[in-house]
N, C-alpha and C positions, 0 to 999 in steps of 0.2 A: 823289750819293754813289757810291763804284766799288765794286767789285764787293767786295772785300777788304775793305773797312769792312762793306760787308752780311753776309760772312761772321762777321765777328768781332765784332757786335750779334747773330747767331741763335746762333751758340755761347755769348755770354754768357746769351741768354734758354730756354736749353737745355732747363733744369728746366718750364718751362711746354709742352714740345712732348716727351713721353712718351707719347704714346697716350691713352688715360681719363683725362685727369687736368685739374684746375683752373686755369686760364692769368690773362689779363692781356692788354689796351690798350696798343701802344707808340707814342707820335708823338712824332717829334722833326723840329723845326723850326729852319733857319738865317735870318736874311735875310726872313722872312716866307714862307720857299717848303717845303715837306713834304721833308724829306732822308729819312727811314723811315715806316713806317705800317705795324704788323702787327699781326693778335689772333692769339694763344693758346688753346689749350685749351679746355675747355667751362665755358657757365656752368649748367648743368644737367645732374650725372653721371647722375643717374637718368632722365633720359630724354632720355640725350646730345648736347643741346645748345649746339650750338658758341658762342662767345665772338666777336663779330660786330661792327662798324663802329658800330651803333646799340646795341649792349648797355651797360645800364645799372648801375653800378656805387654803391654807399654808399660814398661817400670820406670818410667819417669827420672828424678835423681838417682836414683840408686845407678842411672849411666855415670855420673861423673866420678864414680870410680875407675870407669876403663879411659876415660877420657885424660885423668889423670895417670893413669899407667902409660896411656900411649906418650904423652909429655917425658915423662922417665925414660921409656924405653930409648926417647933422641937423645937424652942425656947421655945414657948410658953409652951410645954412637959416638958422643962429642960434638954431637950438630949446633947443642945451646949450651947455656950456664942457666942453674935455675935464677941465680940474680940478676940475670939481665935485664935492660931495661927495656918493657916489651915495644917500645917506640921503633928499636933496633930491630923488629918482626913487621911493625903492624903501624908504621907511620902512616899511612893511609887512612885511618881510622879515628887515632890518639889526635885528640886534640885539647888533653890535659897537660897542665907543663908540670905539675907534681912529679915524679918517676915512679914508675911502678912495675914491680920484676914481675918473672913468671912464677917465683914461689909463693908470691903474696895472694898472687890470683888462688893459687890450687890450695893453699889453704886461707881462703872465706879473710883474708883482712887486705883486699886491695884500697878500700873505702869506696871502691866502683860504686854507681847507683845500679842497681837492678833493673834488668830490662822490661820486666810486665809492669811494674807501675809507670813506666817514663811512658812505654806505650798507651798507655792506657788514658795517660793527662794528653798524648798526642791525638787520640782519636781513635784510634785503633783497639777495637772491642777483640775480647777473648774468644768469641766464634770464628770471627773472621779468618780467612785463607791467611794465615801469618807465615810468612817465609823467611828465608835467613838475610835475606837484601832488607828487610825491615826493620832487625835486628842492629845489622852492619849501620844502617844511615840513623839508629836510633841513637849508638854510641857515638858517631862521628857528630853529633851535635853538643854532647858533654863537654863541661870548660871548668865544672868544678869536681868535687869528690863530698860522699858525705863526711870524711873526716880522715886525718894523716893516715897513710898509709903505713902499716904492724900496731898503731895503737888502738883496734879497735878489731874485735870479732864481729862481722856481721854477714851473713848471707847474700851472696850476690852472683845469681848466674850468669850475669854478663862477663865474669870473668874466666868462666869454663865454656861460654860461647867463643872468646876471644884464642883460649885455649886451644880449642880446635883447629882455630883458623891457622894458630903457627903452625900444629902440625902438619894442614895441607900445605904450606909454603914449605916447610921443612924436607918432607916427602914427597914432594911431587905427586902425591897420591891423594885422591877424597877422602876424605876422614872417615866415611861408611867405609869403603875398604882398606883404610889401613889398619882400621880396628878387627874388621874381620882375618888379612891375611897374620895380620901380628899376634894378635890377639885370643880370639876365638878360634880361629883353627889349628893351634897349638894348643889348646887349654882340651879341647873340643867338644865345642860348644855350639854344635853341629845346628841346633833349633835357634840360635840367637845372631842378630844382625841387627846395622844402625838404620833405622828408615829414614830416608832420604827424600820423600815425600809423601804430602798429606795423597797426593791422588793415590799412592803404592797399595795394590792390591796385597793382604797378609792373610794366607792360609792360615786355617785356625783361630784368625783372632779373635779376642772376646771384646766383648762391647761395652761399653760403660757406662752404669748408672745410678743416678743419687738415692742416696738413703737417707731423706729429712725425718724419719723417725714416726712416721704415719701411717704407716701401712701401704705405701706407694713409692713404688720409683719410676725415676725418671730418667729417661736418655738425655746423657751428657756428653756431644759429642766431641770428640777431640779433631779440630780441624789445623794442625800444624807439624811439622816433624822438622823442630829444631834442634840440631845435637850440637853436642859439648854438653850442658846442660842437662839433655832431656833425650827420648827417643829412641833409646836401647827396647829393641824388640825382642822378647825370649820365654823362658817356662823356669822351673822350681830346679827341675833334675840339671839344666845348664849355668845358674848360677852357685848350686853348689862347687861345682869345680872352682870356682875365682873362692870362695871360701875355703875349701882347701887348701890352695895358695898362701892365702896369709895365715894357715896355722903350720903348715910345712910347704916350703917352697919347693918348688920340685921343676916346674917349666918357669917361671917367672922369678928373673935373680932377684936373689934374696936383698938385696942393699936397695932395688923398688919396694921392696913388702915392706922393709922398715924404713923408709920415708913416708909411705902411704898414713903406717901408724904411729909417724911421730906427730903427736898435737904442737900446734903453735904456739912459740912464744911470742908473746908481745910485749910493747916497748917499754912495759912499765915492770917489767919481770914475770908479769903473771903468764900461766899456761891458760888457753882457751879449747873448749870440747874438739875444735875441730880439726885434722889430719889435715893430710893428705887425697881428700875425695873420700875419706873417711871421718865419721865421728867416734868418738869415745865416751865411755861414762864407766861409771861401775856398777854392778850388783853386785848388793854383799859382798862387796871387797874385789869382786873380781873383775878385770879389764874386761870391757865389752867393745868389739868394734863392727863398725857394720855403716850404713845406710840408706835411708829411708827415700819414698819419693810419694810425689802427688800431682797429675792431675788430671785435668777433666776432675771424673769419681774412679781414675784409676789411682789405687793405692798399694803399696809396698812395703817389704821394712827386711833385710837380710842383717844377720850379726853373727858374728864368732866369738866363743869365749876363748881364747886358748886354750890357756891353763887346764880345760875340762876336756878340751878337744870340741868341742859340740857348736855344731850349726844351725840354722835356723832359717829360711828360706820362708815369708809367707808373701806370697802377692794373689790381688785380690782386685776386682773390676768395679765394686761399688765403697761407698764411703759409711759403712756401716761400723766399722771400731775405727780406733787410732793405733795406727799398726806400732807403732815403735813400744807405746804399752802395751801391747797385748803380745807383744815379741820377748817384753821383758817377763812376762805372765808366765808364757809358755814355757821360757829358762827355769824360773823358778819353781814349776811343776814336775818338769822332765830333773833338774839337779836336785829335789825332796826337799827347798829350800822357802821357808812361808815368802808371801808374796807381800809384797811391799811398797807396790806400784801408786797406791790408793794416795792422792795430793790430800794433806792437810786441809780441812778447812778452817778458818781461824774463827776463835769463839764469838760468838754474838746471839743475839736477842733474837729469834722472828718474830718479825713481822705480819699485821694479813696481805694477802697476794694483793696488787695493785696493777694499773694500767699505764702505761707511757714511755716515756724516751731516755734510755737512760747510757750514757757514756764514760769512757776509760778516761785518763790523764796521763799524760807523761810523765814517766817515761816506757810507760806500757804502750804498744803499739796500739793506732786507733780504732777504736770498737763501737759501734753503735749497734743496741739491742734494742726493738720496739716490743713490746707486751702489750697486749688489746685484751678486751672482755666484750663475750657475747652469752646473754642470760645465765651468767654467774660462773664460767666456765674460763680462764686464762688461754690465751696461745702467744706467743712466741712468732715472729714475721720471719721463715728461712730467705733463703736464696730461691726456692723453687715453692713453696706452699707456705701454709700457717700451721705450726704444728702447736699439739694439744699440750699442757703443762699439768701435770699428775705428781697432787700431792703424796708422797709418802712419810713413813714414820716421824720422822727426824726434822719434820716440818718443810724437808724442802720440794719442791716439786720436779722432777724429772722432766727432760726436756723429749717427751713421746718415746720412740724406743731405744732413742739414744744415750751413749755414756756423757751424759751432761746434765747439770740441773742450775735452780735459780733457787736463791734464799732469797727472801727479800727481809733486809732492816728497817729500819727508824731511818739510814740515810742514804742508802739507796738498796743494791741489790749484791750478793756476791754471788761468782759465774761459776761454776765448778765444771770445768771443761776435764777432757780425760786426764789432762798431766797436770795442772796448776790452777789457781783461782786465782781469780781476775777481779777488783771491786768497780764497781760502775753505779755513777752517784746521778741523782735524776738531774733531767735536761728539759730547755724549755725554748723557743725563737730566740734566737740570737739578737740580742739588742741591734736595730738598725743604725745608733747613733755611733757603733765602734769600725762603722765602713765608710767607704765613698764610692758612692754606686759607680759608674760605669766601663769599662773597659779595660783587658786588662792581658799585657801578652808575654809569653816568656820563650825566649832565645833557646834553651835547651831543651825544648819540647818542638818546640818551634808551633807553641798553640796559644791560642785565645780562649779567654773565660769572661762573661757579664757577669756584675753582679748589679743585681736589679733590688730595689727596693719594696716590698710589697707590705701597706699594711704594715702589721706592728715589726715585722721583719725582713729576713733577707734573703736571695732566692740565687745559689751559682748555676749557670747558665753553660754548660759545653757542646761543642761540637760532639755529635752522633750520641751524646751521652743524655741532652735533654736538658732537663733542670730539675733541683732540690733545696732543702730550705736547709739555712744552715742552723745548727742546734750548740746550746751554750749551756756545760753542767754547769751544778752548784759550786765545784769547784774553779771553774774558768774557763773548763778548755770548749773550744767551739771546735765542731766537729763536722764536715757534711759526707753523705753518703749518696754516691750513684748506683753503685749495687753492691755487692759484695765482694767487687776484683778492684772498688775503687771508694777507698774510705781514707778519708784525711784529714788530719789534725790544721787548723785557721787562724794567724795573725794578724791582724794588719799592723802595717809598721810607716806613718807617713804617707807615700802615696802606693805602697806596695801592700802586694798581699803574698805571706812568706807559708808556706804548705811541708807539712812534716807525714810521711806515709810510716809502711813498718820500715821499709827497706830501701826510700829514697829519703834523703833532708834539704832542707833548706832549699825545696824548690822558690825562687822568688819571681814573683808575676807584678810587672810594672804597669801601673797605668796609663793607658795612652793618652794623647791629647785630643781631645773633640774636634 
C-alpha cells in the first residue's frame, strides 16, 4: 500500500484517534497479504487502556454468520433438511401454526417478530440481566407472524436464536462449544469464542461507549450474552480467516460458502440483499458480502469483495461512524475507485431552524425526533444527552460530530442519517377523541398498557417503562416513544389498540373490561 493510500485510510479513521477516546481494529487484506493494520483508541477510558492487536471485541451480528455455518455444517452430516419445518426441532417453543423451515430462518424471511421489541412491550428493559430463558418464553408466547413466510425480507433474530437452539438438540453439544470445536479451531481462530454469559470474565475486552456527537461519551454497558443472534467474542486478525473462507474455501466446504452467499428468493420472484448470515450489495459493480452488527455502542461491519480478493475487517467499541459506510468508504479508497457512499438528499427549499416533535410514516420504520431551542442555539434530544445542531454551508445543520444532519422545510424536516434520508413531518398531541382510555392487554407479550387521558391528549402507561404522551404528525401517523429501544407506530381500531414497530406488526392490545 503507498504512502497516500495510508494517509487517506488514517484521515478517514480520524474520529477514533482524538486523544481519550474509544477506537477500533482495522485490517484489511488484498491477495492474502496485510495492505493496513491499525488500532485505535482505548478499550478502557477509565483506566486508559489502549485498543491493541489481541483486544477483544463483542461483534454482535456479524455472529450469525458462524451460527449459520454451524446450521450447514449438520446439513452437511445429514442430521436436518434446510426445509424442514422447525416444529419438527423446537415443538416446545413454536406455537405458530404457519410452517416455518430452517432456511427461511437463516435467511431473514421467516416473518418471525423479533425478540427486542416483543421484550421490550413485555417489560423487560435492554440493561437488564437478559438471558436465553427470556428469549425462549418470549417466542413461546408468538401465535402470529408479521407476514407469510418467503414473501417478505425482514430482519429478525429470533430466528438465529432459534437456530442455535437446533444445533444444541442436533449435537448434543452447547452451542458455545460446537462453534468453537467446529468452527474456530479448525479456521484458527484461536482469540475468538461464543460467551455464554453476561457474568464471563473476558480477557482483553474492551468496553463500550456512546458517541452522541458532543464531545462526550458514555458507558453503554452490555448486560446479556445471547448467541445465535449475538455474542461472538474475538479481534480483527480472527475474523479475517472466515473471510478467507468465502473468497477460497479451504477448511470450510465449499457448497456451505455458496449457500451462505446465495441471496433469497422471495415468493414474488424478487431476490432480497440477504444470504445466508450474509448480506450482499454491490460497489461499482462488484458483489460485496459481509456483515455487520450492533450493540450496546459495540459496532462492526467485515465484507469481502471476491472478485478483488480484498477484506476488510473494522470493529469498533463506540458508535461513532456507521460501520457498513465506512466499510464501503474504505473499499473504495484501498480499490482507487471515487466513493459513492454519500445518500442523496432530495431537492427542496430550507427552511429556518425550528423547535418540536416531528415524526416518520409508514412505511418507514418509527422515528420520533425532538428539536429544542435554548437562546437561539437548536439541539437535537439523543438517547443519552442533548446534542448541539451546527449549521453548515448547504443550509443544513449537522447533527454535533456525527454523520447526520437536519434540513428543515416549509413541511417538516428531512434526516440525512449516514446511508439514507428519512422525511419527518411536524407532530403535535394526539387527539384524545381517536382512543378509549382505559386498559389494555395482549396475549403475546403477555402485557398490559393504560391509556390515560390527560388534558388535550393522551398519555400510554407501561409496566417498568413509565408513561409518554402520544404524538400525531401532519400526515396521521401517531407515534409514542419510551426511549430509543421502544418507538411505535398507534391505531386504534374499535376497542383495540393495533402497534406497528420496525421489526414487529400488528402487535394488537385488547381492552379489558372494568
Amino acid at each position: 500500500m503507498n504512502s497516500n493510500m495510508t494517509e487517506q485510510l488514517d484521515q478517514l479513521f480520524r474520529m477514533w484517534d482524538r486523544g481519550l477516546c474509544p477506537g477500533a481494529q482495522v485490517l484489511i487484506r488484498q491477495h492474502g497479504k496485510t495492505l493496513y493494520e491499525k488500532c485505535f483508541g482505548y478499550g478502557n477510558l477509565e483506566n486508559k487502556l489502549k485498543i491493541h492487536k489481541e483486544s477483544i471485541f463483542h461483534v454482535a451480528s456479524i455472529s450469525k454468520e458462524f451460527t449459520v455455518m454451524s446450521i450447514l455444517l449438520l446439513w452437511k452430516e445429514g442430521k436436518l433438511d434446510l426445509d424442514d419445518n422447525i416444529k419438527k426441532y423446537l415443538d416446545e417453543y413454536i406455537n405458530i401454526e404457519t410452517p416455518i423451515t430452517i432456511r427461511q430462518m437463516m435467511n431473514n424471511v421467516s416473518g418471525l417478530r423479533d425478540q427486542w421489541e416483543l421484550l421490550f412491550l413485555r417489560g423487560i428493559k435492554i440493561n437488564d440481566q437478559i438471558d436465553m430463558d427470556d428469549i425462549n418464553t418470549t417466542i413461546s408466547l408468538q401465535k402470529s407472524l408479521n407476514f407469510e413466510p418467503q414473501s417478505q425480507y425482514l430482519y429478525s433474530n429470533t430466528g438465529f436464536h432459534l437456530l442455535a437452539l437446533i444445533v444444541e438438540k442436533l449435537s448434543q453439544m452447547s452451542f458455545p462449544q460446537f462453534v468453537k470445536e467446529r468452527i474456530f479451531t479448525p479456521l484458527g481462530m484461536t482469540h475468538s469464542f461464543v460467551r455464554e454469559s453476561f457474568t464471563q470474565i473476558v480477557p482483553d475486552l474492551t468496553y463500550s461507549y456512546q458517541d452522541e456527537g458532543d464531545d462526550t461519551f458514555y458507558y453503554n454497558p452490555l448486560n446479556y450474552a445471547l448467541y445465535g443472534p449475538t455474542s461472538v467474542n474475538t479481534c480483527a486478525s480472527d475474523l479475517c480467516k472466515v473471510l478467507d473462507e468465502y473468497i477460497h474455501p479451504n477448511v470450510i466446504d465449499p457448497e456451505i460458502i455458496e449457500l451462505m452467499k446465495k441471496p433469497v428468493l422471495l415468493s414474488n420472484g424478487k431476490t432480497a440483499e440477504y444470504c445466508g448470515g450474509l448480506i450482499t450489495h454491490k460497489l461499482h459493480g462488484l458483489d460485496v458480502f459481509g456483515h455487520g452488527g450492533a450493540d450496546a455502542a459495540y459496532r462492526g461491519e467485515i465484507i469481502c469483495i471476491p472478485e478483488k480478493e480484498l477484506e476488510l475487517v473494522l470493529i469498533s467499541n463506540t458508535t461513532t461512524y456507521a460501520m457498513s459506510k465506512l466499510a464501503d468508504k474504505t473499499a473504495c479508497i484501498v480499490l482507487g475507485l471515487p466513493d459513492c457512499t454519500e445518500p442523496a438528499v432530495p431537492e427542496h427549499e430550507n427552511a429556518p431552524a425550528r423547535s418540536g416533535v416531528f415524526l416518520t410514516a409508514l412505511p418507514d420504520d418509527p422515528m420520533f425526533v425532538d428539536i429544542t431551542e435554548q437562546n437561539g442555539t437548536f439541539y437535537m434530544q439523543r438517547e443519552w444527552c442533548r446534542t448541539e445542531l451546527v449549521k453548515e454551508e448547504d443550509g443544513g445543520y449537522r447533527i454535533g460530530s456525527l454523520d447526520e444532519k437536519i434540513y428543515f422545510t416549509d413541511n417538516g424536516i428531512l434526516y440525512r442519517l449516514p446511508g439514507r434520508v428519512l422525511t419527518l413531518t411536524p407532530a403535535k398531541p394526539a387527539d384524545p377523541a381517536l382512543f378509549q382510555e382505559g386498559t389494555y392487554y395482549n396475549d403475546e407479550t403477555d402485557s398490559f398498557m393504560k391509556l390515560v387521558k390527560v388534558e388535550n391528549t393522551c398519555e400510554i402507561h407501561m409496566r417498568r417503562h413509565g408513561k409518554t404522551t402520544l404524538y400525531q404528525s401532519a400526515s396521521g401517523s401517531i407515534i409514542f416513544r419510551m426511549d430509543a429501544n421502544l418507538v411505535m407506530y398507534v391505531k386504534a381500531e374499535n376497542d383495540t389498540i393495533i402497534m406497528d414497530g420496525g421489526r414487529i406488526k400488528h402487535i394488537i392490545y385488547q381492552k379489558t373490561i372494568n
